[in-house]
DSSP file (Angstrom, degrees, kcal/mol; ACC not computed):
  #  RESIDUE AA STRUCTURE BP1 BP2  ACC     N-H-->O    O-->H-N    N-H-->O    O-->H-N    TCO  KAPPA ALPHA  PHI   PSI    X-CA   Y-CA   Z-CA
    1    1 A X              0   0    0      0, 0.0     3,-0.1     0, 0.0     0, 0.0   0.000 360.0 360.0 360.0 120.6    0.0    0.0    0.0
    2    2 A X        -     0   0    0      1,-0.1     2,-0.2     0, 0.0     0, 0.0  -0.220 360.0-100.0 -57.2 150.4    1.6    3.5   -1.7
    3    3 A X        -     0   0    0      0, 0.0     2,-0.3     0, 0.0    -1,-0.1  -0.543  45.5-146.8 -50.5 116.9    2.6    5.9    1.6
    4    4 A X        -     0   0    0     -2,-0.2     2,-0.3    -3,-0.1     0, 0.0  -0.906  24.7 -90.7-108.9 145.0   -0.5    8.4    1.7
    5    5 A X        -     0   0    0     -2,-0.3     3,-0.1     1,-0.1     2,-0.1  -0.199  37.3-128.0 -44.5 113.8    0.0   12.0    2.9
    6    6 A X        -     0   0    0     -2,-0.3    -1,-0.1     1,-0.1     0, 0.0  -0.548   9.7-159.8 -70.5 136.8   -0.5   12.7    6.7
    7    7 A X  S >  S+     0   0    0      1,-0.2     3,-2.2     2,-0.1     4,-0.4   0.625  93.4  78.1 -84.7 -23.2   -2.8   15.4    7.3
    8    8 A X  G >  S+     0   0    0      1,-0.2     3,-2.3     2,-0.1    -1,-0.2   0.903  83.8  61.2 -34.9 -53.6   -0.9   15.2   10.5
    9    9 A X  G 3  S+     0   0    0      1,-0.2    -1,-0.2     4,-0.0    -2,-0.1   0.680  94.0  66.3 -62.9 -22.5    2.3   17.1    8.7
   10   10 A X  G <  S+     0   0    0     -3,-2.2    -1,-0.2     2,-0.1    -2,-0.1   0.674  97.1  55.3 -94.5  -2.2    0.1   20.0    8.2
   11   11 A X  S <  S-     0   0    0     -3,-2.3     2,-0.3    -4,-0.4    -3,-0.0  -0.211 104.7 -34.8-104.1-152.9   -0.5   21.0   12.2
   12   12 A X        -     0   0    0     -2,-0.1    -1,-0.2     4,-0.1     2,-0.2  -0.493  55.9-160.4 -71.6 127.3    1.9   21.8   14.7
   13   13 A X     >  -     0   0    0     -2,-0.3     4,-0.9    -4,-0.1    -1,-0.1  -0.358  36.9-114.0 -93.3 171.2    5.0   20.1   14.9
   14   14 A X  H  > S+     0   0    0     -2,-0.2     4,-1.0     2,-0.2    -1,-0.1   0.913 121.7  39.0 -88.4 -66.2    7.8   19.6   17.9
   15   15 A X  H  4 S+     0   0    0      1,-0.2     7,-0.2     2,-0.2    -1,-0.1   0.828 117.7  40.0 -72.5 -16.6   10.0   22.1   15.2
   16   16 A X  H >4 S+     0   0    0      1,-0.1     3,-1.1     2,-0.1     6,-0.4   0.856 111.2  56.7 -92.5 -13.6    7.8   24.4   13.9
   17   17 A X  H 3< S+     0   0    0     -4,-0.9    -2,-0.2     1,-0.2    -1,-0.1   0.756 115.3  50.8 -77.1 -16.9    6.0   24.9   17.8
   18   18 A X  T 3< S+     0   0    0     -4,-1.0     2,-0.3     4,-0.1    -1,-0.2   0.073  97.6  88.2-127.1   9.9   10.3   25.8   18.6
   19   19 A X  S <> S-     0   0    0     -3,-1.1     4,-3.7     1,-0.1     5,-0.5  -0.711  96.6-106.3 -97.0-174.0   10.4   28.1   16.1
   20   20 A X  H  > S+     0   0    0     -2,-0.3     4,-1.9     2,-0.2     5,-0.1   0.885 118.3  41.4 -17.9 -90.6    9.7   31.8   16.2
   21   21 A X  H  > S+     0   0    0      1,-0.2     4,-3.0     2,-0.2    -1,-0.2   0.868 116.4  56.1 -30.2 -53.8    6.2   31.8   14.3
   22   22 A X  H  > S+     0   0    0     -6,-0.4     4,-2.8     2,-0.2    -1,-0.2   0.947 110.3  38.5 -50.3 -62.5    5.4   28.6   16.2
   23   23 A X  H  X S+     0   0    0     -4,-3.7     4,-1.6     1,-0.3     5,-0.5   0.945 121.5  43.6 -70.3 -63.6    5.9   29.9   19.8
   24   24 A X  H  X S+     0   0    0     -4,-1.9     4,-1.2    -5,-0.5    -1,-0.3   0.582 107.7  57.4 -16.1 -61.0    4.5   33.0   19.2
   25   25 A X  H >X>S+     0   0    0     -4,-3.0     3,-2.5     1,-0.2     4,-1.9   0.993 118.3  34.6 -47.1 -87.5    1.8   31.3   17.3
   26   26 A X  H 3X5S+     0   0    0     -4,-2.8     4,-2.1     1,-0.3    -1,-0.2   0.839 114.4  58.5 -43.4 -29.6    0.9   29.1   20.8
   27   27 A X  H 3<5S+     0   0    0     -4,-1.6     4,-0.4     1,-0.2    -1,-0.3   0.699 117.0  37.1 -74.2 -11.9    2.0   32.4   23.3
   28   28 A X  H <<5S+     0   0    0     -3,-2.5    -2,-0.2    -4,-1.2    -3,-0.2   0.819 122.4  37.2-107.1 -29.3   -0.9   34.3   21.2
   29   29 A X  H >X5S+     0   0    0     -4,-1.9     3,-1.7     2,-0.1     4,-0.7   0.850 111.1  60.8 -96.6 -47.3   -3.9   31.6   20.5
   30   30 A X  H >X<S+     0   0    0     -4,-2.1     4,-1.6    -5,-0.5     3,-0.6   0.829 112.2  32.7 -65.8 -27.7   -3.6   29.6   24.0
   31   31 A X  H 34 S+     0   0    0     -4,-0.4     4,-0.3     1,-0.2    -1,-0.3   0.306 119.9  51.4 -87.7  17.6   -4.4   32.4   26.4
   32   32 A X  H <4 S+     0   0    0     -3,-1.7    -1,-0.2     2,-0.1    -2,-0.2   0.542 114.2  41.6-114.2   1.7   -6.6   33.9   24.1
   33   33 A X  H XX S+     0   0    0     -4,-0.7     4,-3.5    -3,-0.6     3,-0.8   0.568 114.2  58.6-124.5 -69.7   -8.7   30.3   23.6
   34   34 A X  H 3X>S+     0   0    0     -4,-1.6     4,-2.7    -5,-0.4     5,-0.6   0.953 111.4  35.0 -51.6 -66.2   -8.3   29.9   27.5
   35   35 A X  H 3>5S+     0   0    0     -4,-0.3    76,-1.0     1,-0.2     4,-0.8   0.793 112.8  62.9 -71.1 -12.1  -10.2   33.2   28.5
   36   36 A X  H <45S+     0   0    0     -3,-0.8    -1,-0.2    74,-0.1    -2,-0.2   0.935 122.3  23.6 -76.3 -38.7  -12.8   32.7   25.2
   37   37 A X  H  <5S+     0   0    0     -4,-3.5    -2,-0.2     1,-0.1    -3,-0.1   0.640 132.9  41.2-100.3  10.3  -14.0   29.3   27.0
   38   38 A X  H  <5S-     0   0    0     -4,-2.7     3,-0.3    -5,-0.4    -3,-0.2   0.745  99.8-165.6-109.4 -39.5  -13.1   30.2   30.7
   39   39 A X    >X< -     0   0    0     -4,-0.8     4,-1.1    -5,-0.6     3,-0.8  -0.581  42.4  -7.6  98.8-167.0  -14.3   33.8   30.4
   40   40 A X  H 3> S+     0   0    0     69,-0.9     4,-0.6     1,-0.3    -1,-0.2   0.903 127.4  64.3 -68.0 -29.0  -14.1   37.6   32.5
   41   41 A X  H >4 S+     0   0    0     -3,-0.3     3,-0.6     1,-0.2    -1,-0.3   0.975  93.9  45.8 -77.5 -19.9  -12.3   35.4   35.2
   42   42 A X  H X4 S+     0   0    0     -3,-0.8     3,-3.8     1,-0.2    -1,-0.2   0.826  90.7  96.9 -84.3 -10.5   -9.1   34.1   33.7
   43   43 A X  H >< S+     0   0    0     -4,-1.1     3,-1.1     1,-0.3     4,-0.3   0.634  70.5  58.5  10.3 -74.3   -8.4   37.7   32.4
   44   44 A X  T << S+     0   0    0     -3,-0.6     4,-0.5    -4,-0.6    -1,-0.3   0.664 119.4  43.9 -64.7 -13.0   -5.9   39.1   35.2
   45   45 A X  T <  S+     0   0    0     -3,-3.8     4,-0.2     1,-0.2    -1,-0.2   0.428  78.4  87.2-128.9  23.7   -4.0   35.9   33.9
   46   46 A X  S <> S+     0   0    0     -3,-1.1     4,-1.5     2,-0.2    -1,-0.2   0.728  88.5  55.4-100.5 -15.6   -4.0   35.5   30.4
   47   47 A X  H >> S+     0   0    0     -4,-0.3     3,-1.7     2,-0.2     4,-1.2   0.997 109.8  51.9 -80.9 -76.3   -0.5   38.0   29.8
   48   48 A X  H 3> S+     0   0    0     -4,-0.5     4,-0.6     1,-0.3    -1,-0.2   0.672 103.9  51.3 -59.1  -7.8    1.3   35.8   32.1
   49   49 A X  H 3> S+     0   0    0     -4,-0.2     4,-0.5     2,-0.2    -1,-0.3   0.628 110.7  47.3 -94.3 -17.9    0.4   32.7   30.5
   50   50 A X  H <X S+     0   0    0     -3,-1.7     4,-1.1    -4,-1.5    -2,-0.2   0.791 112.3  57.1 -82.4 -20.7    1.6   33.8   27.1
   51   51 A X  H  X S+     0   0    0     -4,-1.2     4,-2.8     1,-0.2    -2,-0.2   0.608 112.1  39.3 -54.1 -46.9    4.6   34.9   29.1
   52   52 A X  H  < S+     0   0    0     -4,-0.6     4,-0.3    -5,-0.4    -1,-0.2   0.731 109.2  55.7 -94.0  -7.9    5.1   31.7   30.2
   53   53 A X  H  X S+     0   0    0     -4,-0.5     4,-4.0     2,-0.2     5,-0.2   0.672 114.9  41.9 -89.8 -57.4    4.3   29.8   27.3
   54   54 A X  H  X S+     0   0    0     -4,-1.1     4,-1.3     1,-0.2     5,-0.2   0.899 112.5  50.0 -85.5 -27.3    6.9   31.6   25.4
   55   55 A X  H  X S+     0   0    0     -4,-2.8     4,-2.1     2,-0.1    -1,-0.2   0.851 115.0  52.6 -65.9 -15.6    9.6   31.8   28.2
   56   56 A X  H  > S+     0   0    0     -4,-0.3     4,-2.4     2,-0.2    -2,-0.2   0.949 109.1  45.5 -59.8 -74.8    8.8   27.8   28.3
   57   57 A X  H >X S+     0   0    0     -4,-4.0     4,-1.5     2,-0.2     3,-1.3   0.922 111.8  50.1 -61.7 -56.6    9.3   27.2   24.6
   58   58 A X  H 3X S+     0   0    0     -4,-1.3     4,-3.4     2,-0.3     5,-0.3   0.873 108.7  57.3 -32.8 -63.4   12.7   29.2   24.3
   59   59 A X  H 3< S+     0   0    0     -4,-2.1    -1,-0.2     1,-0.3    -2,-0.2   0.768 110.7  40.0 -47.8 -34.1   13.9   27.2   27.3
   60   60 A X  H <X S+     0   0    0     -4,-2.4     4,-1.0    -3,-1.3     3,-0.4   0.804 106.7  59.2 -90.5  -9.7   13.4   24.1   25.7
   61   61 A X  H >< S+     0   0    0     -4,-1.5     3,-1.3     1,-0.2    -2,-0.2   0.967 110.8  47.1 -61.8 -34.6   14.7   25.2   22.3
   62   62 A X  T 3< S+     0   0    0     -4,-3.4    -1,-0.2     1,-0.3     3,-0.2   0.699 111.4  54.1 -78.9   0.2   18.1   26.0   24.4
   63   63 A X  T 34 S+     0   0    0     -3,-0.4    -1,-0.3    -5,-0.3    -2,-0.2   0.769 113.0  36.0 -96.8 -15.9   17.8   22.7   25.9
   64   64 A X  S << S+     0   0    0     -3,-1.3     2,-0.4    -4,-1.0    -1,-0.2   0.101  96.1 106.5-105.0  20.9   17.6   20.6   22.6
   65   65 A X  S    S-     0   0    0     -3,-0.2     7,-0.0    -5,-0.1    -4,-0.0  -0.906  70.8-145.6-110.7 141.1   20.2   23.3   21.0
   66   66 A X        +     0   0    0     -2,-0.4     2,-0.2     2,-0.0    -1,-0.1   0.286  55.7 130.8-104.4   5.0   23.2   21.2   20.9
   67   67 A X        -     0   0    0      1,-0.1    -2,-0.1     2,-0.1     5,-0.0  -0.406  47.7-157.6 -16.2  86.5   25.2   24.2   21.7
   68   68 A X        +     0   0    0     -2,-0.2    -1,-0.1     2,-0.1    -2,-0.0   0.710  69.1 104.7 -81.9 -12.4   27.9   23.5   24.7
   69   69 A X        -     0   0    0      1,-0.2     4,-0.2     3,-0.0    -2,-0.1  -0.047  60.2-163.1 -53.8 142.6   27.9   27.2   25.2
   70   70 A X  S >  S+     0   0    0      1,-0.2     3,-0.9     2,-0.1     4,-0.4   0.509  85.8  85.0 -99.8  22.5   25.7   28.2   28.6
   71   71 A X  T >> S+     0   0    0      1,-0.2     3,-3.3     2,-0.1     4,-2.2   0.936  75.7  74.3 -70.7 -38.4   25.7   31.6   27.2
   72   72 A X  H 3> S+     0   0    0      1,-0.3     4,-2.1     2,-0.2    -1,-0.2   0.751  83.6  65.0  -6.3 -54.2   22.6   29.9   25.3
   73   73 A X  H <> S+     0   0    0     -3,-0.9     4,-1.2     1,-0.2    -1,-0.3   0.671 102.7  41.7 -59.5 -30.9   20.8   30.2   28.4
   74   74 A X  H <> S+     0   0    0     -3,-3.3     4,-1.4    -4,-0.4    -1,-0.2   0.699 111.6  55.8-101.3 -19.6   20.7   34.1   28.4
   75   75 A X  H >X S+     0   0    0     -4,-2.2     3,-1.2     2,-0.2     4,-1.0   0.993 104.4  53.6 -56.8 -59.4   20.0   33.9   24.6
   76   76 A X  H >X S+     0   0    0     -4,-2.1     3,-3.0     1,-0.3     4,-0.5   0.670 110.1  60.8 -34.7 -99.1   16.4   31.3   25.6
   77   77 A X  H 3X S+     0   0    0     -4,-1.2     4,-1.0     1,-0.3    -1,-0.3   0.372 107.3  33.1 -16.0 -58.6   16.0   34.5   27.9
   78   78 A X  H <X S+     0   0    0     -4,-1.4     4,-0.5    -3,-1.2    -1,-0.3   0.467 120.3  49.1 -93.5   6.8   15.7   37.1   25.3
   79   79 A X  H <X S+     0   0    0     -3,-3.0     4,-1.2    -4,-1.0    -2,-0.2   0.655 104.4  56.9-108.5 -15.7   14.1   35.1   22.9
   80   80 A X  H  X S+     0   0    0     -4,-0.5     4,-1.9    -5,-0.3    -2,-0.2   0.853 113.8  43.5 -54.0 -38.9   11.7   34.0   25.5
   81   81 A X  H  X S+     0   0    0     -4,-1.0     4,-2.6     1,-0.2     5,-0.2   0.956 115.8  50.8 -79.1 -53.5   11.1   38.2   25.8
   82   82 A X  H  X S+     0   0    0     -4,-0.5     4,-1.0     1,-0.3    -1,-0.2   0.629 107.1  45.7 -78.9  -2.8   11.0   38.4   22.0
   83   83 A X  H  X S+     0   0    0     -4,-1.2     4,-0.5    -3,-0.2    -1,-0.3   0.793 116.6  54.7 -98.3 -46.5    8.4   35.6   21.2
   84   84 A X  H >X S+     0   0    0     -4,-1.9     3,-1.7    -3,-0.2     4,-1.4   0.961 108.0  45.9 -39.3 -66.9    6.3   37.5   24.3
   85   85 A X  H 3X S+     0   0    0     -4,-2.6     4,-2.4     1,-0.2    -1,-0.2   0.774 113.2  50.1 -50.6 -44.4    6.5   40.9   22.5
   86   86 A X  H 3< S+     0   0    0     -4,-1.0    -1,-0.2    -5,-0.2     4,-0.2   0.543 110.0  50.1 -42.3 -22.8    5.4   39.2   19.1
   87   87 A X  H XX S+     0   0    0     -3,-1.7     3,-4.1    -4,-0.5     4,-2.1   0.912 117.1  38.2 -80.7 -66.0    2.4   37.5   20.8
   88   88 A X  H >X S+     0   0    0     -4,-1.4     4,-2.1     1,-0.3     3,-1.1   0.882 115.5  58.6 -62.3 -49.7    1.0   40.9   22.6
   89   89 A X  H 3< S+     0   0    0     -4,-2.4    -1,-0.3     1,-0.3     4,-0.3   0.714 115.5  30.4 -58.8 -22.9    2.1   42.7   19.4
   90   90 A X  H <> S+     0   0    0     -3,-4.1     4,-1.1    -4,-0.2    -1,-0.3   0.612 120.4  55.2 -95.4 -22.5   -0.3   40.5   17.0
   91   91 A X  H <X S+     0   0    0     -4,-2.1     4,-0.9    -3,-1.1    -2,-0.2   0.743 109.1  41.8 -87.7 -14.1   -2.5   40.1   19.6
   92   92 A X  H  X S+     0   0    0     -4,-2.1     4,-3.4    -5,-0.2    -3,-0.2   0.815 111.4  58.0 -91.8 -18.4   -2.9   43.9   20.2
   93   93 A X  H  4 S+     0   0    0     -5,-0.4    -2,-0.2    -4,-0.3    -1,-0.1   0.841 108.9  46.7 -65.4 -58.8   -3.1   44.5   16.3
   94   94 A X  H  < S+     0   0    0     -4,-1.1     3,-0.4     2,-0.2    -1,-0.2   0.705 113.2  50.2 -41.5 -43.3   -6.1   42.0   16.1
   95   95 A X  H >X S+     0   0    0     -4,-0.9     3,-0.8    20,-0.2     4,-0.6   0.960 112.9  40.8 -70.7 -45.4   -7.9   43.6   19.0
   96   96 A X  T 3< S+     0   0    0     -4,-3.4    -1,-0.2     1,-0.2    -2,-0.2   0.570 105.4  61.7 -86.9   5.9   -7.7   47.0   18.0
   97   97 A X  T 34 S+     0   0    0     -3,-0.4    -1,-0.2     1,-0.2    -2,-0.1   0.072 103.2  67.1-113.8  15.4   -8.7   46.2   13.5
   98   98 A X  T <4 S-     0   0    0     -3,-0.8    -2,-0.2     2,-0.1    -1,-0.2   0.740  91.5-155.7-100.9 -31.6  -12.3   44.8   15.7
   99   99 A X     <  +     0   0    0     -4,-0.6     2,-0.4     1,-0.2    -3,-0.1   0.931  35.8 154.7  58.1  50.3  -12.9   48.3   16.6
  100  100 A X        -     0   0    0     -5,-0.4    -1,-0.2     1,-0.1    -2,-0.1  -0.968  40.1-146.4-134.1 115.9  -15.1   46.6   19.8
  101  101 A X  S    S+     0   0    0     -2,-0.4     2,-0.2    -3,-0.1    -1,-0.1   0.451  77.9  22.7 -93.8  28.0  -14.9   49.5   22.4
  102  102 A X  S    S-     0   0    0      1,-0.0    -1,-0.1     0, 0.0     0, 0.0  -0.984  72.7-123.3-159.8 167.6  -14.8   46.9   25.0
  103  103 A X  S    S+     0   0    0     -2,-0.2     2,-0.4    13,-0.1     9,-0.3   0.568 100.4  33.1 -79.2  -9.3  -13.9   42.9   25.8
  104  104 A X  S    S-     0   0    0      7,-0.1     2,-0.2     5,-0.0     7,-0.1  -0.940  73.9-147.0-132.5 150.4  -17.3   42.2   27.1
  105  105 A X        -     0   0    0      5,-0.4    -2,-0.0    -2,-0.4     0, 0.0  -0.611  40.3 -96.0 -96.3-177.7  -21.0   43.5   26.2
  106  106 A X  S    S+     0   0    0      1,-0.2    -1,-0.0    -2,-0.2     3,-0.0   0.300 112.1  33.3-114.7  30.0  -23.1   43.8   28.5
  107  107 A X  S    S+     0   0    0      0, 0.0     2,-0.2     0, 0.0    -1,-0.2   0.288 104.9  72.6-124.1   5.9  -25.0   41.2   28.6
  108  108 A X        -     0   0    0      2,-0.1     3,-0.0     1,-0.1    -4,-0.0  -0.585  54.9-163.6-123.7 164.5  -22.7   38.7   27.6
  109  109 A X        +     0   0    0     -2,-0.2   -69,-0.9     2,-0.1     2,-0.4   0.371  65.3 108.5-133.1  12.1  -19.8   37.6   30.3
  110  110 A X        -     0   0    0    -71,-0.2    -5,-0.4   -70,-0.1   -74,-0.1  -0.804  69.6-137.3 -74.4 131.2  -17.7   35.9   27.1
  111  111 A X        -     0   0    0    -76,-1.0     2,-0.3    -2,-0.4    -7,-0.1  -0.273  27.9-113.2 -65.7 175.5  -14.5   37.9   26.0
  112  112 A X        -     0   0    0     -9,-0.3    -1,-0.1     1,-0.1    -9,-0.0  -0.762  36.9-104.2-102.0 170.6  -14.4   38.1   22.1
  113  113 A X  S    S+     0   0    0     -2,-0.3     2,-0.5     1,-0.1    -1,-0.1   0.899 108.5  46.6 -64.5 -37.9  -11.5   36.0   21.0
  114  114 A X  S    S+     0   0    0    -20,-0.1     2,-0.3   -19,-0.1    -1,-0.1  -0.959  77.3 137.2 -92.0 114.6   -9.0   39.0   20.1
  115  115 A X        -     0   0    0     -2,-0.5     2,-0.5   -24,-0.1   -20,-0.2  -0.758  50.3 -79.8-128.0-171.7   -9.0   41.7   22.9
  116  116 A X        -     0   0    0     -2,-0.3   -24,-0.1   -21,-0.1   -13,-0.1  -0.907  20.0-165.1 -85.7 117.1   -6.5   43.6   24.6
  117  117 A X        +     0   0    0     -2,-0.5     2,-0.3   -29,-0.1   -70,-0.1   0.297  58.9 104.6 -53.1 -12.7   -4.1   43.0   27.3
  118  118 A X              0   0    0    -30,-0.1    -2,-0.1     1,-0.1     0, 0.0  -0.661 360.0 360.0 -79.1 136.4   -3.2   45.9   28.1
  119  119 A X              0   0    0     -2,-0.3    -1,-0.1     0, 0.0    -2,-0.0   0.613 360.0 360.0 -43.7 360.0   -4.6   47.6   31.3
């Protein structure tokens, strides 16, 4: 039986989730997924969990980087910052092209899926 294409090849991978696009990609859709099905309460907490997401992924890229330097470590660090800055910076870019002059109505206690994170 001929080898058929895996649709599999076409989501997220272990290398594309550890590059740039990738973490970014996960530090901007998981807290923004978490507070669309969790709601006004996970809010206060959705900037540190893209924060953490993306210092997370960095750290393991410098741990699978085969690299003997440990200056590495302080690199993870600022690429941890710079896959953070990328998320809030697509994510504020999306909030603000909704024109929605707030994250809730007022009858509804759902965020929309792109809002702002900034106070």
């Amino acid at each position: 039986m001929p080898d058929t294409p895996s649709n599999l090849n076409a989501l997220f991978t272990l290398s594309s989730l550890l590059s740039l696009q990738g973490a970014t990609a996960a530090s901007l859709l998981i807290p923004n997924v978490l507070t669309y099905l969790i709601g006004l309460q996970f809010k206060p907490y959705e900037k540190w969990t893209a924060f953490a997401i993306a210092l997370l992924l960095a750290l393991v890229t410098a741990f699978l980087a085969t690299d003997a330097n440990n200056l590495k470590w302080l690199v993870a660090i600022f690429n941890g910052f710079l896959i953070f800055a990328s998320a809030v910076g697509l994510n504020e870019m999306a909030a603000r092209t909704r024109q929605t002059p707030g994250i809730f109505s007022k009858t509804s206690t759902r965020a929309s899926f792109f809002h702002s994170w900034l106070p």
